[in-house]
C-alpha positions in Angstrom: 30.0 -19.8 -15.7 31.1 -19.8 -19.2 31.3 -16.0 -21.1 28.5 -16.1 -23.7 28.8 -12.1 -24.4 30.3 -9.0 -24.2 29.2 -5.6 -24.8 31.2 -2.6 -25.0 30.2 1.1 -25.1 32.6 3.9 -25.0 35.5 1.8 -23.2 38.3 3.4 -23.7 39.5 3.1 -28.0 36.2 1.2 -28.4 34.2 4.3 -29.0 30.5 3.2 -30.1 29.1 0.4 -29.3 30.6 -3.2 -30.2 29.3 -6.6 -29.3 31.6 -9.6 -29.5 29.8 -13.4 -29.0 32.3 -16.1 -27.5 31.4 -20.2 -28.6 30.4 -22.1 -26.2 33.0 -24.9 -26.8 36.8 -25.1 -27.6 39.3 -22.6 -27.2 39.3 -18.5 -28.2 41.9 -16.6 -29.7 42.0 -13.1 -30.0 44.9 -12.1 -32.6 45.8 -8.3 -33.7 48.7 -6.0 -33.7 50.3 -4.0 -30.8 47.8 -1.7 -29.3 44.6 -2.6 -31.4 43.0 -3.2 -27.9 43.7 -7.0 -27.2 44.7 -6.4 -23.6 41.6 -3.6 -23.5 38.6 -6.6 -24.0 39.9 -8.4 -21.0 40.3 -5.3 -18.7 36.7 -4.3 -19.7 35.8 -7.6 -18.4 37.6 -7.2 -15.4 35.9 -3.8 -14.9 32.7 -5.0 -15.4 32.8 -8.2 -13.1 34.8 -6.0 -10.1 35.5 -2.7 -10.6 38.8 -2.8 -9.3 40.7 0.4 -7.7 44.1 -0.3 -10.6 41.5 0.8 -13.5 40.5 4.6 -12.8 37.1 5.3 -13.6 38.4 8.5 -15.3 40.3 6.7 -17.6 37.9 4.5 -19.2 36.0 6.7 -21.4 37.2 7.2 -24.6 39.3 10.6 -26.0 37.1 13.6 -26.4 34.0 12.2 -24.1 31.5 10.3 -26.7 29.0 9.6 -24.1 28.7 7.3 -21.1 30.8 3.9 -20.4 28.9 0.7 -20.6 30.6 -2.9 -20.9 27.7 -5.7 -20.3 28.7 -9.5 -20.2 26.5 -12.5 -20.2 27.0 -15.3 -18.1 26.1 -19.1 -19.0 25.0 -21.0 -16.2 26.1 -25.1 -18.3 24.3 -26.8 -15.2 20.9 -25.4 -16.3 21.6 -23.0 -19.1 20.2 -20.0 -17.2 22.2 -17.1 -18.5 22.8 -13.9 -16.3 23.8 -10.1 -17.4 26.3 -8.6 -15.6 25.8 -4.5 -16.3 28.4 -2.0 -15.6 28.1 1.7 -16.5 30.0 4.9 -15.8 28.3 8.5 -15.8 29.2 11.7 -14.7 27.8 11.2 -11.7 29.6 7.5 -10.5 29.2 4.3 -12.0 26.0 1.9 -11.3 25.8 -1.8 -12.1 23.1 -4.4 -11.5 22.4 -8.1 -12.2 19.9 -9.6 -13.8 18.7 -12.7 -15.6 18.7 -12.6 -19.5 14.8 -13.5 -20.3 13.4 -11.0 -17.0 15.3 -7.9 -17.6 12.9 -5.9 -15.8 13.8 -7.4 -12.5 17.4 -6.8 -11.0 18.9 -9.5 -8.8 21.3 -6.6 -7.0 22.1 -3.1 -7.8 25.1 -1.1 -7.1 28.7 -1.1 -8.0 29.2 -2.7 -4.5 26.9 -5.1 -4.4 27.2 -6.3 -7.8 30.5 -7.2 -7.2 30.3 -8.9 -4.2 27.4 -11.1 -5.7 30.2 -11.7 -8.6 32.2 -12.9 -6.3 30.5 -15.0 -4.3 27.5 -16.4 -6.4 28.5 -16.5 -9.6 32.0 -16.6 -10.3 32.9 -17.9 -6.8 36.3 -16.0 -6.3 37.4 -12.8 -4.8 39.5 -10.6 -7.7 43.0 -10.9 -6.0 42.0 -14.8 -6.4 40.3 -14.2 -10.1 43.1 -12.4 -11.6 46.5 -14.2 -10.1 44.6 -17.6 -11.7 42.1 -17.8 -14.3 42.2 -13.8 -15.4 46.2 -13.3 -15.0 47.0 -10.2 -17.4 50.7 -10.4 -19.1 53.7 -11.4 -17.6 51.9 -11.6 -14.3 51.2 -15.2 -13.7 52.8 -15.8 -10.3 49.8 -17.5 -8.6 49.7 -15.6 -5.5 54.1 -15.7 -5.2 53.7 -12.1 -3.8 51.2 -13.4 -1.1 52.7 -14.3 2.3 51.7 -17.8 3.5 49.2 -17.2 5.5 47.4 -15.5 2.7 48.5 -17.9 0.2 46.8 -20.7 1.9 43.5 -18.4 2.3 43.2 -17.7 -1.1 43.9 -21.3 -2.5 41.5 -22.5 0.0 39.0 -19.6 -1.7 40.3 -21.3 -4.7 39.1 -24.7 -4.1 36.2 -24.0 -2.5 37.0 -25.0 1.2 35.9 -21.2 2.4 32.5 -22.4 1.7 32.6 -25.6 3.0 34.5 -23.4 5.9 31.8 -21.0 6.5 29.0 -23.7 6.3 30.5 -25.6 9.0 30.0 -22.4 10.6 26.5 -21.9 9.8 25.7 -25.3 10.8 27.8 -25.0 14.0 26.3 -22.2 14.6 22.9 -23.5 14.3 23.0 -26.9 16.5 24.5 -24.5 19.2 21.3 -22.5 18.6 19.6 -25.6 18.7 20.8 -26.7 21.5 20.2 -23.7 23.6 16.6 -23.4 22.4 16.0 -27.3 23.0 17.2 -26.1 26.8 15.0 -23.5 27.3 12.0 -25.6 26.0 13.3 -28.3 29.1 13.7 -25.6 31.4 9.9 -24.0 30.6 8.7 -27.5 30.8 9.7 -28.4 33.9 8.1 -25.4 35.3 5.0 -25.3 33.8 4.8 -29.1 35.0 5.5 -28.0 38.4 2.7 -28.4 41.3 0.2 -29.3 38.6 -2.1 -32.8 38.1 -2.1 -33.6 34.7 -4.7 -36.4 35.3 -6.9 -34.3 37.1 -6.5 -31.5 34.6 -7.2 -34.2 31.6 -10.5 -35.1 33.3 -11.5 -31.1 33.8 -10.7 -30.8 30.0 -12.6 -34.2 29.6 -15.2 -32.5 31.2 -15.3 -29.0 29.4 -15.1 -30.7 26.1 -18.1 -32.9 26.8 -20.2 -29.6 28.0 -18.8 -27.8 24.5 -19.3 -31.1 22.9 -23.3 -31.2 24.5 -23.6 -27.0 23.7 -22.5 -27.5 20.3 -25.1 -29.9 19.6 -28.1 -28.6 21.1 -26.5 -24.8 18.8 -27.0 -27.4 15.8 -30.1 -28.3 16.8 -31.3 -24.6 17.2 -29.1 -23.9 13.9 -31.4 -26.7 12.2 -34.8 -25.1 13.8 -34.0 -21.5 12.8 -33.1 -22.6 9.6 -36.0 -24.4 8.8 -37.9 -21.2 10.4 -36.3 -18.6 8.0 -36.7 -21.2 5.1 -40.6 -21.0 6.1 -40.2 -17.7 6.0 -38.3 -17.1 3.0 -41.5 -19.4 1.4 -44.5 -17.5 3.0 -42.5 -14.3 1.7 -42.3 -14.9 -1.8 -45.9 -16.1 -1.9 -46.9 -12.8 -0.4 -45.0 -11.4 -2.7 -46.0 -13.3 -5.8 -49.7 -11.8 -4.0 -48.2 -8.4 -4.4 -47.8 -9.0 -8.0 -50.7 -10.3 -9.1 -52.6 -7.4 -7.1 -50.4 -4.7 -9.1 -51.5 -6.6 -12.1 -55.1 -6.3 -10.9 -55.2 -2.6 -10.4 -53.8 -1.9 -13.4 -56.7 -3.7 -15.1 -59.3 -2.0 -12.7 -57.2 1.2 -14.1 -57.7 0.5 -17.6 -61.4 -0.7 -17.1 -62.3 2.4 -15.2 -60.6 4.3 -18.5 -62.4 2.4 -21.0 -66.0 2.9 -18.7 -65.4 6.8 -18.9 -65.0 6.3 -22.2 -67.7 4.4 -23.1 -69.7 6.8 -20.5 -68.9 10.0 -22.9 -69.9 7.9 -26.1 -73.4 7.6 -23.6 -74.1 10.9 -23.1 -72.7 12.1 -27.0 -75.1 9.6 -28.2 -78.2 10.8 -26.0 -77.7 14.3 -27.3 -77.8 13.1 -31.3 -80.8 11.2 -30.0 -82.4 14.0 -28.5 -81.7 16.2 -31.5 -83.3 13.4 -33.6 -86.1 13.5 -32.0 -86.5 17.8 -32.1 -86.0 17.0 -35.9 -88.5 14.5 -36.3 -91.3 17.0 -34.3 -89.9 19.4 -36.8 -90.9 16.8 -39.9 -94.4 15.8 -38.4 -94.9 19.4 -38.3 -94.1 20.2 -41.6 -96.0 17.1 -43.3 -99.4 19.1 -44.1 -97.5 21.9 -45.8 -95.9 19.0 -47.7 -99.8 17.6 -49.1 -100.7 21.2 -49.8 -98.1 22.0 -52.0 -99.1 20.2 -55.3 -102.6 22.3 -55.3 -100.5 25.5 -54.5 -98.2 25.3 -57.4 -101.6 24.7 -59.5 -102.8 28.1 -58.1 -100.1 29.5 -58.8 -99.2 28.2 -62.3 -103.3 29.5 -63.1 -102.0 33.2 -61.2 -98.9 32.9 -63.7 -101.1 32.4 -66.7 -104.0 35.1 -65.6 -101.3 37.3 -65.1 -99.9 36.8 -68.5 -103.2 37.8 -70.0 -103.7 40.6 -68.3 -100.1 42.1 -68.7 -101.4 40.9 -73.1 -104.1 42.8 -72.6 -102.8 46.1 -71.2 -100.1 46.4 -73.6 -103.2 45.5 -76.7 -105.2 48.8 -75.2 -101.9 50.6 -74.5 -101.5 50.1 -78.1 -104.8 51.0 -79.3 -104.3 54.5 -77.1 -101.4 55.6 -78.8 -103.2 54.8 -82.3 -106.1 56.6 -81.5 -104.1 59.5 -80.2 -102.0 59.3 -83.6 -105.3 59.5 -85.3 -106.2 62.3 -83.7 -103.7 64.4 -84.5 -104.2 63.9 -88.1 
């Protein structure tokens, strides 16, 4: 694994947030004075990968309690270029940590301080810490390389070291598995032998001859009835739609018979509206026909009474001619 990243929060005199990118290639110096907090980058990566018991969790934050404590590395993968984010963070209540690929942060590999470290140490780092720091990680003036290990633990944690615990335990996994096998490749004998026990395969073959050529008969003659029923319901399924084609063009012809019947009462009112004006015709015509003489007598009635109109004149001439001649006489008379 090769250290891409790191990310520090709150650790200890790196209050805020810092982020520090490492190249891929060559070698890294890191340079400053005498307590600047050269020595306090690699602890915080210690912390992060481990969390070991010689760096209190109460000493990490910084003085006068900023917030919480967060120190994230990323991990490089150089044999396919996956990278992996190791996350570490200290609250009030205890410190969490989880795993988890760069491009699927949404779903953790492990979770918990525990289990993030033992998948550190055996997945992707590969060593334990005692191993970790007395080798690649040895802080100053410390680099024995296990000289305060006895032997017997010397030898364990070299072995760590080079990889032979893993060859180790996978002989163990494999011996442990062809013993399995073994046993389960004995019990499959054992069952064997008494299933074959007092029994006649040959006998039982021809039996099973038998009962598949009865299936093999049944299962023909069920096509066969298969086939009939389906050309029965496909029948069916014809006559059906023609009756129902039938049922379609009969709602089609009641609704004409509907609209005829409509248009029949209607022409049945026009009928009996137009009998009426007939009949009503027919009064005035009587009416006419009776009226016809008075119509001929009218032209000698107007002369009568255009000769009553003129007589009348005269008289009413000649009454006001005597009316005239009384009043002179009486005139005369008075004189």
């Amino acid at each position: 694994m090769i250290l891409v990243e790191l990310h520090l929060e709150n650790y200890k005199q790196y209050a805020g947030q810092h982020l520090i990118k490492f190249p891929s290639h060559g070698a890294v110096g890191i340079i400053g004075n005498n307590g600047v907090g050269k020595t306090t980058l690699f602890e915080a990566i210690e912390w992060c990968l481990y969390n070991p018991r010689h760096i209190p969790n109460d000493e990490i934050p910084p003085r006068g309690g900023v917030g919480d404590t967060r120190v994230k590395l990323v991990l490089e993968d150089p044999r396919d270029g996956v990278r992996y984010v190791i996350e570490r963070v200290r609250r009030r209540r205890g410190v969490e940590a989880e795993i988890y690929r760069a491009d699927q942060p949404d779903v953790p590999i492990v979770k918990g301080s525990r289990d993030v470290t033992e998948y550190v140490k055996r997945r992707l780092i590969g060593l334990g810490h005692r191993a970790f720091v007395s080798t690649f990680f040895t802080r100053q003036k410390e680099l024995s390389f296990f000289g305060d290990l006895k032997e017997t633990e010397r030898r364990r944690e070299v072995a760590q070291l080079l990889g032979f615990e893993t060859i180790r335990a996978a002989q163990a996994i494999l011996g442990l598995d062809r013993k399995t096998a073994r046993d389960d490749a004995l019990l499959l004998s054992r069952q064997y032998e008494e299933e074959r026990k007092d029994r006649d395969f040959v006998a039982e073959a021809a039996q099973a001859d038998t009962a598949i050529a009865a299936t093999s008969a049944a299962s023909r003659a069920a096509a066969e009835l298969v086939t009939h029923r389906e050309a029965g319901h496909s029948a069916a399924r014809s006559e059906l739609e023609r009756w129902n084609a039938l049922e379609r063009e009969d709602a089609a012809m009641a609704s004409d018979i509907e609209r005829l019947a409509g248009n029949l009462r209607a022409a049945d009112t026009d009928y009996r509206n137009a009998a009426d004006n007939l009949a009503r015709l027919d009064a005035l015509e009587l009416d006419r026909q009776a009226l016809l003489p008075r119509r001929d007598a009218e032209p000698a009635a107007h002369e009568r009474l255009l000769t009553l109109d003129t007589d009348q004149e005269r008289f009413l001439r000649l009454q006001s001619y005597a009316e005239s001649a009384r009043r002179s006489r009486s005139t005369t008379d008075d004189v």
